[in-house]
N, CA, C and O of each residue as an XYZ file, in Angstrom:
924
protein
N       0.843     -1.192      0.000
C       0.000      0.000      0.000
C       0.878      1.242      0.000
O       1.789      1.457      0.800
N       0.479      2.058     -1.027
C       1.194      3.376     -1.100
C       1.022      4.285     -0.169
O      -0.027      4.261      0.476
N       2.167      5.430      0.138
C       1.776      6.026      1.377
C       2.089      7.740      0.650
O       3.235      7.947      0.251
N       1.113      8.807      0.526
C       1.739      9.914      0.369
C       1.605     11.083      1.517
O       1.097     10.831      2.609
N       2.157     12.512      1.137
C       1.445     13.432      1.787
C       0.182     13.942      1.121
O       0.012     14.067     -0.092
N      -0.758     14.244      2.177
C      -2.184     15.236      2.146
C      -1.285     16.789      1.355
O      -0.081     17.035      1.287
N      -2.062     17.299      1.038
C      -1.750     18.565      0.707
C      -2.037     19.548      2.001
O      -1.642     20.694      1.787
N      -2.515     19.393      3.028
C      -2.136     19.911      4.370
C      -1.098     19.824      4.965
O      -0.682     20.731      5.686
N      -0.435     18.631      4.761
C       0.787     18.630      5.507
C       1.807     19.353      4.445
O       2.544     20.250      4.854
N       1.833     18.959      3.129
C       3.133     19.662      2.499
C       2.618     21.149      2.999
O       3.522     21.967      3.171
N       1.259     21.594      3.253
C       1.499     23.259      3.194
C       1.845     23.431      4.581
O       2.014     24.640      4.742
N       2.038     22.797      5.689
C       2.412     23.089      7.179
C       3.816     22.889      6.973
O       4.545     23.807      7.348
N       4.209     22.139      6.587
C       5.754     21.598      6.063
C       6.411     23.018      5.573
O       7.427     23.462      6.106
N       5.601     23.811      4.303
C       6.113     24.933      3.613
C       6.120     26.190      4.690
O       7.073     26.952      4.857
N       4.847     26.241      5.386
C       4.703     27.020      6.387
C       6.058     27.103      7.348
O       6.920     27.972      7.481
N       5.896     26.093      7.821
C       7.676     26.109      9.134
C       9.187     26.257      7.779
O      10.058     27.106      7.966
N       9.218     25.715      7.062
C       9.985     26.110      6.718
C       9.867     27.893      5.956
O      10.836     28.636      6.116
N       9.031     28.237      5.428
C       9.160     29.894      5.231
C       9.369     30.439      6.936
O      10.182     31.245      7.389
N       8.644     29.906      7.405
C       8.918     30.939      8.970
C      10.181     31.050      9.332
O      10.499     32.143      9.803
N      11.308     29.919      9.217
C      12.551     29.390      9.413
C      13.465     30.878      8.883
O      14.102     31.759      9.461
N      13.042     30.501      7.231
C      13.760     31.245      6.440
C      13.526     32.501      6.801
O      14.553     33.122      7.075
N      12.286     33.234      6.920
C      12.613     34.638      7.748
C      13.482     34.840      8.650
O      14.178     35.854      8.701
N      13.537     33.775      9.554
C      14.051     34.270     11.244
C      15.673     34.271     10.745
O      16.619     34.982     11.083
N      15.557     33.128      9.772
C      17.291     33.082      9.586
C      18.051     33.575      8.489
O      19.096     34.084      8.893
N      17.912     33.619      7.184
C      18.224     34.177      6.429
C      18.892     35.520      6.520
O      20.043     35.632      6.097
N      18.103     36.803      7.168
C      18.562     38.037      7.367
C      19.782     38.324      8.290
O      20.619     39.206      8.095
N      19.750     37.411      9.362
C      21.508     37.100     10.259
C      22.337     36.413      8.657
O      23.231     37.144      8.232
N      22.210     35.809      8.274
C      22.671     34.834      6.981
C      22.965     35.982      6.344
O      24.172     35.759      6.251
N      22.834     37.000      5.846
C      22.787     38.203      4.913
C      23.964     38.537      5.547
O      25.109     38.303      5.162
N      23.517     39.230      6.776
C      24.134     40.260      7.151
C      25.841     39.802      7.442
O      26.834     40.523      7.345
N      25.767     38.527      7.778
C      27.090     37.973      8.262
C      27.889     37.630      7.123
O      29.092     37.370      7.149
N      27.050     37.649      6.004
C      27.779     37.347      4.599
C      28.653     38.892      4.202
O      29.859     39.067      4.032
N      27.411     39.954      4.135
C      28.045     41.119      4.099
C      28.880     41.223      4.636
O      29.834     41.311      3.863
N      29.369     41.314      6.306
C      30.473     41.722      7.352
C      31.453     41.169      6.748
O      32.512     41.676      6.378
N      31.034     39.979      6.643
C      32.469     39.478      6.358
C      33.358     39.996      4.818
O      34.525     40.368      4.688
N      32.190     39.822      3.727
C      32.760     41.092      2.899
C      33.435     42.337      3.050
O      34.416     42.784      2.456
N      32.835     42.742      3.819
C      33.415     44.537      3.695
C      34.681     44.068      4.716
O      35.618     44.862      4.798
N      34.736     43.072      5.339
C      36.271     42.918      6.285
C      37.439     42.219      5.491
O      38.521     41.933      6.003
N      36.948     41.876      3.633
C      37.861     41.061      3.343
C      38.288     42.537      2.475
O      39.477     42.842      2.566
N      37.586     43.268      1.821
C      37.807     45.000      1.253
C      38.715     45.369      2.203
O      39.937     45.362      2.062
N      37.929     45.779      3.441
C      38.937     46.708      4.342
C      40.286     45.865      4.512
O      41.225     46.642      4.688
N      40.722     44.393      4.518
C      42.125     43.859      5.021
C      43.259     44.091      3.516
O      44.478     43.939      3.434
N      42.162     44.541      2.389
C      42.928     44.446      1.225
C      43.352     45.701      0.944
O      44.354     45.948      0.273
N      42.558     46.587      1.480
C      42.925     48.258      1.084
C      44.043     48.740      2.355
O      44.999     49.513      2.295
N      43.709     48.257      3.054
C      44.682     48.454      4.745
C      46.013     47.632      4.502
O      46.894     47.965      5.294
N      46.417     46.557      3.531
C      47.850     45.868      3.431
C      48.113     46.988      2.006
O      49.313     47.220      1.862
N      47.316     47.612      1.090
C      48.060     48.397     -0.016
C      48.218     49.735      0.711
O      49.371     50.152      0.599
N      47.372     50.579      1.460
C      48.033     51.666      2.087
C      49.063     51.575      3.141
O      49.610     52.490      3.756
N      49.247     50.087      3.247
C      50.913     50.101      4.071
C      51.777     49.941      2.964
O      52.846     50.545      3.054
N      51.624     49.430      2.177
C      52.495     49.329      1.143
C      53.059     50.010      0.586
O      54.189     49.862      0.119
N      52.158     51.158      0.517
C      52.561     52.708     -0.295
C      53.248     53.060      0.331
O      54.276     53.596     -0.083
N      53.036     52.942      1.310
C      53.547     54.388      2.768
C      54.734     53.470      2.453
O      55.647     54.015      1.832
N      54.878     52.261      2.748
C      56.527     51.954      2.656
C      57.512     52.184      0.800
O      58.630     52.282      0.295
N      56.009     52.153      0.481
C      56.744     52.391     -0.963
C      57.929     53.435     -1.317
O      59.064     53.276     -1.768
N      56.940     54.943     -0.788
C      57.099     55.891     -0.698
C      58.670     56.636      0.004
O      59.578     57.360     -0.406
N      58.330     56.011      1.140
C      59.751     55.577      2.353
C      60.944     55.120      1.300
O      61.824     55.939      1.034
N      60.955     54.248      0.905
C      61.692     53.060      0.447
C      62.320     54.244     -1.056
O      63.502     54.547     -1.220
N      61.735     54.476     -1.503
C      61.584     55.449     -2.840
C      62.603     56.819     -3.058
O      63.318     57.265     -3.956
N      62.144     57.257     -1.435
C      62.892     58.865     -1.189
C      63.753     58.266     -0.284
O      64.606     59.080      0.070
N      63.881     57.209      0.223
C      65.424     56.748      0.992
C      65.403     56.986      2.708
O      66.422     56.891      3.392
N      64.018     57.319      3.269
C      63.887     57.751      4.876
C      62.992     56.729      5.264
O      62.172     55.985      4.727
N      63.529     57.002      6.598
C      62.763     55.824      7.652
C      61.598     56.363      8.281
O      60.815     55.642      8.898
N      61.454     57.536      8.160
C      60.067     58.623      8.986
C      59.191     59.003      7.737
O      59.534     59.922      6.994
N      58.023     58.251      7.523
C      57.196     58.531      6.579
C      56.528     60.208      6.932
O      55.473     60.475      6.357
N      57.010     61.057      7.656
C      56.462     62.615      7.434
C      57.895     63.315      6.955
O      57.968     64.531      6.782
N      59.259     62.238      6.720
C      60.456     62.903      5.698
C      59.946     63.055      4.188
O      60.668     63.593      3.348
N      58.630     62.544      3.865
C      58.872     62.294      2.365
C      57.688     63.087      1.650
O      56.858     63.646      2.368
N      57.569     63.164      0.142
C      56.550     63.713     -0.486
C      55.483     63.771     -0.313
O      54.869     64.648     -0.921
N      54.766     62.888      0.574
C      53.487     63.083      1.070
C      53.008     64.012      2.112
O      51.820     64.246      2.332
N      53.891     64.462      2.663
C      53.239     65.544      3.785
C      54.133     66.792      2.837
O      55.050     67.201      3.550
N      54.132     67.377      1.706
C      54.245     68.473      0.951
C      55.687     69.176      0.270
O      55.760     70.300     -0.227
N      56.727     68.232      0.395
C      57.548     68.614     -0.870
C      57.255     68.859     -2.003
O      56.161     68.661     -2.531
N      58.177     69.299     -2.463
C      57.971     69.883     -3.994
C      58.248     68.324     -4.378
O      58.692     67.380     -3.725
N      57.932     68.422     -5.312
C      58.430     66.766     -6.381
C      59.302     67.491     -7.944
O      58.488     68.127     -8.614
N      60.227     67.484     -8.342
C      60.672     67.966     -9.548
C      61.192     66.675    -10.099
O      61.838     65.736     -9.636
N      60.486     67.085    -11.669
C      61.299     65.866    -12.360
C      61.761     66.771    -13.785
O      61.067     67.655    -14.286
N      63.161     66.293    -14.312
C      64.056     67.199    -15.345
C      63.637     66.271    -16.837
O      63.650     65.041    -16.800
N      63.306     66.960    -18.000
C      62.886     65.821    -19.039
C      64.048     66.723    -19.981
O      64.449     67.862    -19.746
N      64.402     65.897    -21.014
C      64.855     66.828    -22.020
C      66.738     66.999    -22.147
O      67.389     66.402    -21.290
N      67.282     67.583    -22.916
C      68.807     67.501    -22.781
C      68.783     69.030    -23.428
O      67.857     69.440    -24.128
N      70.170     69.941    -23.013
C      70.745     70.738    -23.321
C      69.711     72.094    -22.863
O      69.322     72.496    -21.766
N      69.474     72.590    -24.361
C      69.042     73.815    -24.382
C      67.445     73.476    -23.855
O      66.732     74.269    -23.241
N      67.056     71.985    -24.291
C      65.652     71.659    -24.583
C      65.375     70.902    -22.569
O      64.509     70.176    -22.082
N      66.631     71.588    -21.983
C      65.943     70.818    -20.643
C      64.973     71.134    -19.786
O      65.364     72.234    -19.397
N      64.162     70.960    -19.331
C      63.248     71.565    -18.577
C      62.607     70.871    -17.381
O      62.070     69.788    -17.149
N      62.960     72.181    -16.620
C      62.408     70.890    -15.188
C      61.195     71.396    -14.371
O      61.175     72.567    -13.993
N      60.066     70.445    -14.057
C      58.604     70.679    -13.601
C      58.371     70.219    -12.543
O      58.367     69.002    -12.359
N      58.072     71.270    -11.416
C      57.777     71.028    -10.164
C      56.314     71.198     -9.838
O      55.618     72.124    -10.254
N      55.757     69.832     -8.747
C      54.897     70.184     -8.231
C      54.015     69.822     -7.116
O      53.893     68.615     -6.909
N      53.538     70.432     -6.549
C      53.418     70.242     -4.770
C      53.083     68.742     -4.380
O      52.161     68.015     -4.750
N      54.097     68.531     -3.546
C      53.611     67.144     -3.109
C      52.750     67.550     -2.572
O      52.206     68.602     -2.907
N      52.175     66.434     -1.042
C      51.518     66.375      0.176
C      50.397     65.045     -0.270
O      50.843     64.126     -0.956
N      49.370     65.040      0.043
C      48.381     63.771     -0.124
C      48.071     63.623     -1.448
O      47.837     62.454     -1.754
N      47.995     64.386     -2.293
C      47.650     63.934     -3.923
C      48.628     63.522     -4.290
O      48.481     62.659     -5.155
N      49.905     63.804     -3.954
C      50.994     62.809     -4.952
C      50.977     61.957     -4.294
O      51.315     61.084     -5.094
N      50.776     61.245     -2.967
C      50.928     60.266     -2.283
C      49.651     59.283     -3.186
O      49.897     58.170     -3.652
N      48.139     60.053     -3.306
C      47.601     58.694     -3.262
C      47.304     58.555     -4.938
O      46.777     57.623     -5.545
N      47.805     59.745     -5.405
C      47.637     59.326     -7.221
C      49.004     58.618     -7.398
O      49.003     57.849     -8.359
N      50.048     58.677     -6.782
C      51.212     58.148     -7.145
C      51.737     56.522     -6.935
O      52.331     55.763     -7.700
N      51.269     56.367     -5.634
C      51.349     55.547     -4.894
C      50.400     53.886     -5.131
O      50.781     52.806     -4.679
N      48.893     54.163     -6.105
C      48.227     53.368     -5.804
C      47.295     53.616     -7.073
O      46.831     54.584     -7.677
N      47.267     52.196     -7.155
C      46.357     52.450     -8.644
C      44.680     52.243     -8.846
O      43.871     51.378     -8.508
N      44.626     53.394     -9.510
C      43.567     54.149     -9.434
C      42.109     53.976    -11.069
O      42.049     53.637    -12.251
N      41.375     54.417    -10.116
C      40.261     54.916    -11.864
C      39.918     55.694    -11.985
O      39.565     56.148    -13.074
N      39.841     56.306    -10.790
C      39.552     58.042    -10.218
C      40.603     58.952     -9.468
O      41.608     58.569     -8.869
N      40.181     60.138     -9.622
C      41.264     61.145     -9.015
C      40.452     62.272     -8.977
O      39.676     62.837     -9.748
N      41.035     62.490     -7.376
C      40.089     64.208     -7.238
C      38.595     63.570     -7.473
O      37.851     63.881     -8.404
N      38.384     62.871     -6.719
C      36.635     62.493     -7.123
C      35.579     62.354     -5.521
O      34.744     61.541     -5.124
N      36.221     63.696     -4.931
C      35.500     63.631     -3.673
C      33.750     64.598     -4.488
O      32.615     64.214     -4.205
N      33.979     65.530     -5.231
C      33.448     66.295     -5.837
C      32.386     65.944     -7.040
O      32.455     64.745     -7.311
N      31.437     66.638     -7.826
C      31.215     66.533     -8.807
C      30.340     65.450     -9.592
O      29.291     65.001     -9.131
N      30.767     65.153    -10.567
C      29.851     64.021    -11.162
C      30.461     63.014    -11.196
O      29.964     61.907    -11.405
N      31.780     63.280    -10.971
C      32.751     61.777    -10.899
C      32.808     61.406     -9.531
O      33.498     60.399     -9.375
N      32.435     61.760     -8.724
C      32.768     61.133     -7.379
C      32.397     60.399     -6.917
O      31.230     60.013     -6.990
N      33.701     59.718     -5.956
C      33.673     58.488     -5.710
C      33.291     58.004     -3.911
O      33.828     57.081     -3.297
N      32.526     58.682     -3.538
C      32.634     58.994     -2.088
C      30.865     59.017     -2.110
O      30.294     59.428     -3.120
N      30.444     58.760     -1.466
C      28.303     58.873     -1.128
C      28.466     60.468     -0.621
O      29.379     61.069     -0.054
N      27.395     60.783     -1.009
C      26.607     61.801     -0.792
C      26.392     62.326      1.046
O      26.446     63.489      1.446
N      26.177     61.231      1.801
C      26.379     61.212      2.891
C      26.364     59.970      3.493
O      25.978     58.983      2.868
N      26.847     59.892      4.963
C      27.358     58.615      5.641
C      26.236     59.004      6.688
O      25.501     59.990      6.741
N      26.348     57.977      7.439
C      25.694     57.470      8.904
C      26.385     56.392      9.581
O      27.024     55.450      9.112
N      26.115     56.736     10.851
C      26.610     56.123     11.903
C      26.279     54.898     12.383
O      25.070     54.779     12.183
N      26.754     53.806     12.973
C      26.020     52.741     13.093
C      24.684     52.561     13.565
O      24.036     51.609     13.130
N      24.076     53.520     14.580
C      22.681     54.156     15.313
C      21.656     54.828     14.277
O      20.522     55.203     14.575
N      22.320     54.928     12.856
C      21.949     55.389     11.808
C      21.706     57.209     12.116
O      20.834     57.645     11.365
N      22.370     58.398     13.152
C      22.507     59.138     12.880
C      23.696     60.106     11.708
O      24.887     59.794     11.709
N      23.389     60.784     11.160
C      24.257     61.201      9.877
C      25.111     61.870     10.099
O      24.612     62.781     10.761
N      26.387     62.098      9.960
C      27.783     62.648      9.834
C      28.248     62.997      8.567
O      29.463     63.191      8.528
N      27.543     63.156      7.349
C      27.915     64.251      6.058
C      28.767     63.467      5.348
O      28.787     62.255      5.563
N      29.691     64.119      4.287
C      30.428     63.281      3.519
C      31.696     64.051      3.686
O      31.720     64.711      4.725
N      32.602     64.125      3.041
C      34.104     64.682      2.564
C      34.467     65.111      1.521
O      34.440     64.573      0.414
N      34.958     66.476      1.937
C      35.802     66.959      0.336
C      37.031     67.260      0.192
O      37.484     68.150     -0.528
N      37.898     66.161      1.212
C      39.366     65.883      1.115
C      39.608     65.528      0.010
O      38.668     65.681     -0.771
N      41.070     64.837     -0.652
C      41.679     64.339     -1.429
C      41.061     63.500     -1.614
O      40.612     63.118     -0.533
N      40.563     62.632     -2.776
C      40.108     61.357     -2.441
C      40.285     60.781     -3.665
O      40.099     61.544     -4.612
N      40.608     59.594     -3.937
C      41.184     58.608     -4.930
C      40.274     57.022     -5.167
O      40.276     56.391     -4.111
N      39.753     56.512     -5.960
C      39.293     55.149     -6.004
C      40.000     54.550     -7.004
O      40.361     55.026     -8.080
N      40.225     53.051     -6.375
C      41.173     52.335     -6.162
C      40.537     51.308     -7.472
O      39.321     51.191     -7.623
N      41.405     50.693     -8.255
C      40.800     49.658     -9.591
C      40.229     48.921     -8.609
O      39.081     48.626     -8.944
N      40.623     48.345     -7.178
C      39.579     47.319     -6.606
C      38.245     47.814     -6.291
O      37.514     47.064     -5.643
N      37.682     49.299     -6.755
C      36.709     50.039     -5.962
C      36.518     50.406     -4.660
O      35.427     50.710     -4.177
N      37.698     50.380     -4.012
C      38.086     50.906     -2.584
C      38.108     52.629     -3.070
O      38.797     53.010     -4.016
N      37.202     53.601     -2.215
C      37.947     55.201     -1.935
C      38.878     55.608     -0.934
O      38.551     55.642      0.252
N      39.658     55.822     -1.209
C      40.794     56.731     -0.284
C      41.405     57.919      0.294
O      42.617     58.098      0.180
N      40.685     58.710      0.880
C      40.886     60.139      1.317
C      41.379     60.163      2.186
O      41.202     59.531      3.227
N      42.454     61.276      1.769
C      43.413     61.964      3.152
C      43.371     63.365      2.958
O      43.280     64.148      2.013
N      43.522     63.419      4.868
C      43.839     64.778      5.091
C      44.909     65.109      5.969
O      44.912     64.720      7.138
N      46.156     66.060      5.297
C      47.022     65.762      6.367
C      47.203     67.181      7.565
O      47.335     68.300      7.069
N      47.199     67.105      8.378
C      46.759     67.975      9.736
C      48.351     68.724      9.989
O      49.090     68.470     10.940
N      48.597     69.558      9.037
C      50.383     70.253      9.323
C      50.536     70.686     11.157
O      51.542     70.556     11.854
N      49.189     71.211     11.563
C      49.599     71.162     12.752
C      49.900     70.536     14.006
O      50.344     70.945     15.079
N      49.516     69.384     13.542
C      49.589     68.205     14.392
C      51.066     67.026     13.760
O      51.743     66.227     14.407
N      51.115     67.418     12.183
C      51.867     66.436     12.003
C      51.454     64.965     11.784
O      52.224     64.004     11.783
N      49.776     64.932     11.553
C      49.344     63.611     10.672
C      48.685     63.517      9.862
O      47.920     64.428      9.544
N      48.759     62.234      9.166
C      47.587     62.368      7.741
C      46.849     61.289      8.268
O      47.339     60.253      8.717
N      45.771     61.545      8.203
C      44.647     61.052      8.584
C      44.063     60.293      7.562
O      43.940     61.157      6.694
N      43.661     59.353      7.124
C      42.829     58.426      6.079
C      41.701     58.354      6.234
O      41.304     58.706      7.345
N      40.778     57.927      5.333
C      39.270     57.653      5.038
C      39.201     56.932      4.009
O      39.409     57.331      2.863
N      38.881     55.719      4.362
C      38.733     54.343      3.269
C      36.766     54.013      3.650
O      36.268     53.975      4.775
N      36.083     53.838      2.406
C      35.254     53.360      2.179
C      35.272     52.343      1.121
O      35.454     52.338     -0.096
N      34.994     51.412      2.113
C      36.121     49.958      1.173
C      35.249     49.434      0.127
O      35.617     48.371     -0.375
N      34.234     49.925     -0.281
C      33.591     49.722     -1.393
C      32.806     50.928     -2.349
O      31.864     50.735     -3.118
N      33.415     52.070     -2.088
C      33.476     53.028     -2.951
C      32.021     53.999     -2.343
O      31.743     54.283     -1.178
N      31.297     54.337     -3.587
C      30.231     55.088     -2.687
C      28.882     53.938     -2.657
O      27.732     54.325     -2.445
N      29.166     52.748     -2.858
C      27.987     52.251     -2.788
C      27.249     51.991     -1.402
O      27.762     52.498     -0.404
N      26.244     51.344     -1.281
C      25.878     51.307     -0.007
C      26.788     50.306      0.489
O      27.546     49.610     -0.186
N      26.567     50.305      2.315
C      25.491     50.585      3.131
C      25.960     52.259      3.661
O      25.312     52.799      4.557
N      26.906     52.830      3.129
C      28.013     53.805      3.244
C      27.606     53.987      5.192
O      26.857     54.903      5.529
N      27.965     53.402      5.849
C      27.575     53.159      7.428
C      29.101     53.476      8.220
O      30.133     52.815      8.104
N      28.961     54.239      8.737
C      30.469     53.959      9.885
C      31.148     52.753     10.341
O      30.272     52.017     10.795
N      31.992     52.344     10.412
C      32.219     50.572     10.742
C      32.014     49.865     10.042
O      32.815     48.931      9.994
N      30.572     49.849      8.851
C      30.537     48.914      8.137
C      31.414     49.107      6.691
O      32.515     48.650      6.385
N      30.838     49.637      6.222
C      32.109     50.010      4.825
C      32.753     50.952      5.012
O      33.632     50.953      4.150
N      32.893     52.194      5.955
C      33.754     53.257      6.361
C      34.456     53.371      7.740
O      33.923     53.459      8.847
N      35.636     53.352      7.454
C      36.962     53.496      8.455
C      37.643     54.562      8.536
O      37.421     55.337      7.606
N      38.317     54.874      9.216
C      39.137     56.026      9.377
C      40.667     55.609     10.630
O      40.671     55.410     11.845
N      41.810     55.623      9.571
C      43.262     55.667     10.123
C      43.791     56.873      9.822
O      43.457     57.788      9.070
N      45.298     56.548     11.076
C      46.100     57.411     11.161
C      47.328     57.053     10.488
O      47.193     55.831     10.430
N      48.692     57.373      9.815
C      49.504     56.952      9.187
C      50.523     57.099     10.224
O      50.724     58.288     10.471
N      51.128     56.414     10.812
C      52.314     56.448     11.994
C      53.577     56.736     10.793
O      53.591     56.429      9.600
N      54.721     57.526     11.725
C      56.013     58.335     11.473
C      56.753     56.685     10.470
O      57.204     56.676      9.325
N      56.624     55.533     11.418
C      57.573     54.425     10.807
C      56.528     53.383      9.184
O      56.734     52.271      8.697
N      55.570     54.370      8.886
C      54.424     53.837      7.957
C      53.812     52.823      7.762
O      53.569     52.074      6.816
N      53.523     52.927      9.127
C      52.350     51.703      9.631
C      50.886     52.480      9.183
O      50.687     53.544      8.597
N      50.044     51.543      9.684
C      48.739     52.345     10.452
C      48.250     52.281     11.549
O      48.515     51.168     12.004
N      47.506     53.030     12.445
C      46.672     52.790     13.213
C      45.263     53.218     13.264
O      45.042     54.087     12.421
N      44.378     52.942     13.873
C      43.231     53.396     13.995
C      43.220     54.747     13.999
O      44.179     55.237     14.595
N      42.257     55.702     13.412
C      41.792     56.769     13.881
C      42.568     57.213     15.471
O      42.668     56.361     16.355
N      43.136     58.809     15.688
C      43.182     59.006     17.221
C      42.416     59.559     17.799
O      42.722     60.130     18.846
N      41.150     59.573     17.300
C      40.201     60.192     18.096
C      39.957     61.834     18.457
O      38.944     62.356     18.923
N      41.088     62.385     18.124
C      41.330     63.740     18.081
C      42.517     64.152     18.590
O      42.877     65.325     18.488
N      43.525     62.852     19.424
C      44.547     62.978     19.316
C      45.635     63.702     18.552
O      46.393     64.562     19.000
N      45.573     63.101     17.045
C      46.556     63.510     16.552
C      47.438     63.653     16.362
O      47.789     64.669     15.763
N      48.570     62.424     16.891
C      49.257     62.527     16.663
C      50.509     60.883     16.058
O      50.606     59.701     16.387
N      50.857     61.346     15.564
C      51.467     60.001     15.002
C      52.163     58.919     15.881
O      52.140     57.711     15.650
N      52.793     59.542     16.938
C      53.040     58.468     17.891
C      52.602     58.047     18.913
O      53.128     57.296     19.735
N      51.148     58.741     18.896
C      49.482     58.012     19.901
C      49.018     56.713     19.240
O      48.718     56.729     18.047
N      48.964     55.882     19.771
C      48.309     54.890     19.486
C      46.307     55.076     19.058
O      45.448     55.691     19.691
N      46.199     54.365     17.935
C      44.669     54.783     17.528
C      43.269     54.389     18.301
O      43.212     53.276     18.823
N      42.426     55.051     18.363
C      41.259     54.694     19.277
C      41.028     53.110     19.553
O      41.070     52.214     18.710
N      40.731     52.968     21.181
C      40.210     51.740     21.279
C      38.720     51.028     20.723
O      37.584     51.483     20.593
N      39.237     49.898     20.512
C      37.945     49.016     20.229
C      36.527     49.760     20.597
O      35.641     50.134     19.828
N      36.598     49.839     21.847
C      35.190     50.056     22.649
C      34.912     51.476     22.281
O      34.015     52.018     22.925
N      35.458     52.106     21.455
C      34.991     53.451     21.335
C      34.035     52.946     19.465
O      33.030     53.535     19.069
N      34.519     52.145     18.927
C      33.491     52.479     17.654
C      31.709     52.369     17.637
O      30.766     51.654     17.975
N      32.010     53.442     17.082
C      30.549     53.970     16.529
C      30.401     54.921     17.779
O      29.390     55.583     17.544
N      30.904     55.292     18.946
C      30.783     56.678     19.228
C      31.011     58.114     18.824
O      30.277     58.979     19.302
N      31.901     58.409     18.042
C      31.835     59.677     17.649
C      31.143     60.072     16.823
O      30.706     59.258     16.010
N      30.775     61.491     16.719
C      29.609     61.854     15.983
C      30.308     62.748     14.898
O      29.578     63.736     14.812
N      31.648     62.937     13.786
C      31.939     63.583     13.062
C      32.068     62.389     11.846
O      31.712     61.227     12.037
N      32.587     62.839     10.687
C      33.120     61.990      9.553
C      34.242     60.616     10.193
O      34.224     59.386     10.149
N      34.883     61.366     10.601
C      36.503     60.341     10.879
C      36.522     60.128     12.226
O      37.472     59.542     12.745
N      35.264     60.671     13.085
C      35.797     59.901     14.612
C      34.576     59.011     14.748
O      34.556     58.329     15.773
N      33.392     58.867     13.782
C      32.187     58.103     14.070
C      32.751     56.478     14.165
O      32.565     55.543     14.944
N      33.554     56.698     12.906
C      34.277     54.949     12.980
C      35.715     54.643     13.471
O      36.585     53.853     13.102
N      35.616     55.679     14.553
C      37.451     55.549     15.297
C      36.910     54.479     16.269
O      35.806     54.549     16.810
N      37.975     53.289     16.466
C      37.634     51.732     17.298
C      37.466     51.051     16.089
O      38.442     50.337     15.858
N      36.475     50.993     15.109
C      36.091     49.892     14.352
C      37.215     49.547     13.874
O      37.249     48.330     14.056
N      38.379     49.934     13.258
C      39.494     48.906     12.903
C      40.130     48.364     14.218
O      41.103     47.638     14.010
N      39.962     48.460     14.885
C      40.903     48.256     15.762
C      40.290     46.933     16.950
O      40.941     46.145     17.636
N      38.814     47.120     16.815
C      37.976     46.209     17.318
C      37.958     45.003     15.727
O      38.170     43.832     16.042
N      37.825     45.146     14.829
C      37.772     44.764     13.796
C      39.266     43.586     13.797
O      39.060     42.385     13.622
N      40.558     44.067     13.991
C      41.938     43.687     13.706
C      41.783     42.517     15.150
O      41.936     41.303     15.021
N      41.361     43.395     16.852
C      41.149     42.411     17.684
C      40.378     41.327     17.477
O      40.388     40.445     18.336
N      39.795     41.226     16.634
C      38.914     39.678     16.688
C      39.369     38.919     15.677
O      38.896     37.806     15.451
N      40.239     39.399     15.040
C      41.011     38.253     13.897
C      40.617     38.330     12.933
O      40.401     37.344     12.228
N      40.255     40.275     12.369
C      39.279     40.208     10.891
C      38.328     39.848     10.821
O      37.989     39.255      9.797
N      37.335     40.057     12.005
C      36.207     39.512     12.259
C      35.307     41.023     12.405
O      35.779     42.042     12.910
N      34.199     40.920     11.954
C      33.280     42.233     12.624
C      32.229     41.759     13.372
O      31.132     41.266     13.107
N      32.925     42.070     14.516
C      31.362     41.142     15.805
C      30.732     42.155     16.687
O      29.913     41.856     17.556
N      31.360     44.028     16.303
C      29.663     44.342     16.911
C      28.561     44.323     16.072
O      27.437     44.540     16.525
């Protein structure tokens, strides 16, 4: 004797399983995302060390604020004799991040080319505006803005590790480092400022309420869990 299901039970059957899929799926999303935007941010965070040592390595100093990125002139001589001619022009953060790192954009904090959202928010979803620093996007679609603070003596970063697309959120696709003297990074200093402060703790992300201190902690809480994003 054959045995099937009623068409009541396959629809109670469909029932628990759609209910399932609500409750779980959306953790399923979201943990898929995190972990995305943490494999962006570990890839854009090993090429802006790279530069910075590039850079170092390039002009021959061990103190990444000796070199073209915090505002030498840059001159380069083309030409022989009568026909020589030599063209100078201001370092500081644009020759660092057009020079340094390869790009699809330039100067695209602005305009119709830009590569930066319109505005950000905070993890609480209150808003903190956008930026019209230097800013560069990266062939991986990483943006990169710096600003470097002459009076303090740091350049400050802003990576939105997936360009201006969404969730453009503090912590989640937007970070903010500091570039240390030996061209490391560290976290954001919180208002510190200074290159040989160590960058905001863990437990501070998603407290500040500006552009670059909303996500000061998230790398650093981010790096403590092993490339993990677990708030």
């Amino acid at each position: 004797m054959k045995h099937g299901f009623t068409l009541s039970e396959i629809l109670i059957t469909l029932g628990i399983v759609g209910v399932v899929a609500v409750l779980t799926v959306p953790s399923v999303m979201k943990n898929y995302r995190n972990r995305m935007y943490v494999a962006q941010l570990q890839k854009i965070y090993a090429q802006i060390n790279d530069a910075a040592q590039a850079i170092m390595n390039d002009e021959h100093v061990d103190n990444f604020y000796e070199t073209s990125a915090v505002g030498k002139n840059v001159c380069t001589k083309t030409g022989e004799g009568e026909n020589e001619k030599t063209t100078c022009t201001t370092g500081g953060t644009e020759y660092f991040l057009t020079t340094y790192f390869k790009t699809i954009k330039k100067n695209c904090a602005t305009g119709n080319n830009r590569c930066v959202a319109p505005s950000y928010s905070k993890l609480d979803g209150g808003n903190i505006g956008t930026t019209g620093d230097m800013c560069i996007q990266t062939v991986n679609g990483a943006t990169v803005c710096g600003l470097y603070n002459g009076g303090n003596n740091v350049l400050s970063i802003l990576v939105d590790v997936n360009g201006p697309a969404e969730p453009n959120i503090s912590g989640r696709d937007l970070f903010s480092m500091d570039m240390k003297s030996n061209g490391s990074i560290s976290d954001f200093s919180s208002g510190t400022n200074n290159p040989s402060t160590a960058g905001a703790a863990a437990n501070t992300c998603g407290i500040g309420t500006s552009l670059y201190q909303a996500p000061a902690g998230c790398l650093t809480s981010v790096i403590e869990a092993g490339w993990k994003m677990e708030y």
